[in-house]
Structure formats: C-alpha cells, structure tokens
N, C-alpha and C positions, 0 to 999 in steps of 0.2 A: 644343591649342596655347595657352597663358598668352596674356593676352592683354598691350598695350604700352601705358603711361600716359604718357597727357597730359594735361600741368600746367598750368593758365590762371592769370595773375600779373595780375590786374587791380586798377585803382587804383581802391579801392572805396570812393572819396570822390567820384566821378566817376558820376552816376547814368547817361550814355550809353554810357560805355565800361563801367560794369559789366554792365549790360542787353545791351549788343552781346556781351560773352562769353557771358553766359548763351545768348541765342539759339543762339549756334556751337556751344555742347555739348550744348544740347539736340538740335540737330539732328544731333548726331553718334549721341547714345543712342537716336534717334528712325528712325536710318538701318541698315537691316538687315544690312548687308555691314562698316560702321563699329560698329556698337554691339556685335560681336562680336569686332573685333579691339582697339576701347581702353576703355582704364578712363579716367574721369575723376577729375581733383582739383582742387583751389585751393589759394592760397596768398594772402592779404595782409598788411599791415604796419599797418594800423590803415585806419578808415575808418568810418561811420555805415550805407554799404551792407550788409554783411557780410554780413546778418541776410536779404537778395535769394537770396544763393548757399545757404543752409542752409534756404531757404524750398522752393527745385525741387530739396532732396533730394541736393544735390553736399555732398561731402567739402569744409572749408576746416580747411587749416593755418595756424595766427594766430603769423605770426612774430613775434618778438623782434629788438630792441626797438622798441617801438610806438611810434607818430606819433601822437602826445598833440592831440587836438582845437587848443592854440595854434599847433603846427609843420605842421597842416594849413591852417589860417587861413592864416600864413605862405606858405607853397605855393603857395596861390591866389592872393594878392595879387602873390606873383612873376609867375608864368602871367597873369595880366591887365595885365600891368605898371602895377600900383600901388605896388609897394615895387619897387627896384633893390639887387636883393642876391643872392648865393647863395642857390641852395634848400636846399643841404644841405652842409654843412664836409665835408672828407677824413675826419676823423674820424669822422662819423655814415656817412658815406658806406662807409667801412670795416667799421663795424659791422653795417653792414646787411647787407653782402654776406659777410662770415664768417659769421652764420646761414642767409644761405640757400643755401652753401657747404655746411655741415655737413647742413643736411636733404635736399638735393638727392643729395649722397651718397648720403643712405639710400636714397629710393625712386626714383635711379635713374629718371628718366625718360626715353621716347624725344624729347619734345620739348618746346619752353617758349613758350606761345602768349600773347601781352602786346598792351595798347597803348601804352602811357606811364609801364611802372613803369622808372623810370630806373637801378636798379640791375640788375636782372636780364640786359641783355646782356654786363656783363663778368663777371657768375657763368656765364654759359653761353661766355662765350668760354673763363673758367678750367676747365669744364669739359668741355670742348668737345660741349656739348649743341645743336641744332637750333633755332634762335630763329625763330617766325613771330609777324611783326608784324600787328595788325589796324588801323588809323589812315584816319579819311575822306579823303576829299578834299582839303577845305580844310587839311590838312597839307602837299601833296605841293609838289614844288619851283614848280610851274608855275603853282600858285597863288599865291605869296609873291613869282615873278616879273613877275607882273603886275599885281604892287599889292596883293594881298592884299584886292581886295575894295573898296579905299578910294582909288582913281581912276578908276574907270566911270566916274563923271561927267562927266570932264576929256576934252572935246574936240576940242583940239589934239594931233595923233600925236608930234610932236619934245616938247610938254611933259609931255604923261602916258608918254613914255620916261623921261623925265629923273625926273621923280616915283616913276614904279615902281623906279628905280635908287635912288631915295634909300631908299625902302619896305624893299626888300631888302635894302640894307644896314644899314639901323637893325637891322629884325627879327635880322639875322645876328648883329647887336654883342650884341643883350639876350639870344638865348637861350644865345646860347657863352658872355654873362657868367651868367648863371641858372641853367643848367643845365650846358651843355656842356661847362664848366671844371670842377666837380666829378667829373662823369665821367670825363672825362680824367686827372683827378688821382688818381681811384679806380684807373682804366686802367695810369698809370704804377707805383703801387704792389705792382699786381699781375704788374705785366712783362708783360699783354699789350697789345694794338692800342690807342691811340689815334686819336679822330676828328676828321676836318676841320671837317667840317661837322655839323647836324642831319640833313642829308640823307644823309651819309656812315654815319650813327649806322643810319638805319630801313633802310638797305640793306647794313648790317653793311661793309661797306669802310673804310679806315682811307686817308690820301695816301697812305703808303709802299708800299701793296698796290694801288693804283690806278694810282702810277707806274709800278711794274711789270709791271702789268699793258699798260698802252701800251709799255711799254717791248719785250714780246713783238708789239705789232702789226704 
C-alpha cells in the first residue's frame, strides 16, 4: 500500500514554530505504525530557518515568490505591534497562494500541517485539503480573554474585567487589521469562507457556517 504525505507549512522565519514542526515529523518517521503509512515533506516561502528542515534529512519545497529578508522584517514588526499595517496586500496575498495552488495539485497531499503560515488555509479550503493547526497556548481565545498575560497584576475583579475587555478588543482590532483582513480579502477573491475572528481562522469556521450551525441546534 503507497503510502499518504504530509505536508508541514511552517514559517521558517520563526525558530519555535519551525523546531516544533520538525519534532512532529520526526516523531512521525520515528513511529512504527506512522513512519509506514506517511511520507513527509515541506514547503516555505522564504525564511533563514530552512537550512533546520534539510539539516533532519526532510524534503523542502521553496516556493515562489519569496519573502525577501525586508518583507520579513516587515512581518515582525507587524506581529509585535511595531508597525500598524498590513502584513501582506491582496496582491502578494494572491500570489502566494496560486503557487501553492499549483504545487499542491501536484503532490497531492493527504493533509497540511501549519502554525502560522497565513496563506495556506484558504489554498486548502480551495482545495479542499485537511488543515491541522499546531499553535501554543498563549494563542488560544482564553488567553487573550483574560488579558493576555498583561493584567495579573490588577487586583480589583470589576477593574481587571474591564481591562481584559479592553485587552481583547485592542488585540482583535490589530490582528483583523494585520492580518485577518488580507486573509479575508485573499478568502473573497477565491470565493471561499471568510473569517470572523482569528479564533474562527485556527478552528477553520467562518460566521456564516457558525450561524448555521446554531441555527441546527
């Protein structure tokens, strides 16, 4: 029986989240029952890690077109909120995901295993590929509702509500402006699902499929 590949899309400018892929697939080739039924590969768009993944002997696909050392700078300074900007125009945004459109095509994978590369869930929704997220903690909603870390201190319970409310709504404005709206506008072009939220984005649900979904309850 052939066996079934899986594709790790990691953002190889990120030394945690590359290293946390690598562990996962090695522990997949390392696993007697798993290392017989997948093939592993990779895929990124530019990044200084790369040189990680071809070091433990994986396959990487180096798409096009590349994220030139200044549009990574860029990136980061978004993600830490130093600049207030777009991470990436419709445009780049577009470009990105028609190549990994076409090479996906080729090989066909059973599933696309990511933490944070921001195009790849709407190449896999156009394709309707298997997306599994790897993302810590301190991503998840429960963390960002409770202040993200930066009200612990605060103890009055009605002021550090009020504070964690402000917390999560900041967070929400910058990353839907940063990120989420490129997506979205990548999402619309492609005529699939659009997201609410970031949260809506790692749990792959869109409002429209969430209202409907209550709407069966």
């Amino acid at each position: 029986m052939s066996k079934k590949l899986l594709l790790f899309a990691p953002v190889t400018f990120d030394l945690a989240e590359t290293t946390r892929m690598l562990e996962i697939a090695k522990g997949i080739i390392r696993h007697p029952a798993a290392s017989k039924a997948f093939d592993i590969q990779f895929i990124s768009n530019g990044g200084d890690l790369e040189h990680l993944i071809e070091a433990e002997g994986f396959a990487l696909q180096r798409l096009k077109p590349r994220l030139t050392p200044e549009k990574i700078e860029f990136i980061g300074k978004v993600d830490k909120g130093e600049t207030f900007a777009p991470a990436f125009s419709q445009k780049e945004m577009i470009a990105l995901i028609d190549n990994e459109v076409s090479y996906l095509k080729q090989i066909k994978p059973s599933a696309v295993i990511t933490g944070s590369y921001m195009t790849i869930p709407i190449t896999c929704q156009i394709l309707k590929i298997p997306l599994v997220w790897v993302i810590q903690s301190t991503w998840l909603e429960d963390f960002f509702a409770r202040g993200a870390g930066m009200t612990d201190e605060t103890k009055f319970p009605l002021l550090k509500t009020v504070a964690d409310w402000f917390i999560l709504l900041f967070i929400n404005f910058w990353i839907r402006y940063g990120f989420l709206n490129p997506v979205n506008k990548a999402a619309q072009h492609y005529g699939v699902k659009q997201y609410r939220s970031i949260f809506d984005y790692w749990r792959g649900t869109s409002h429209l499929w969430q209202n409907r979904l209550n709407s069966q309850e």
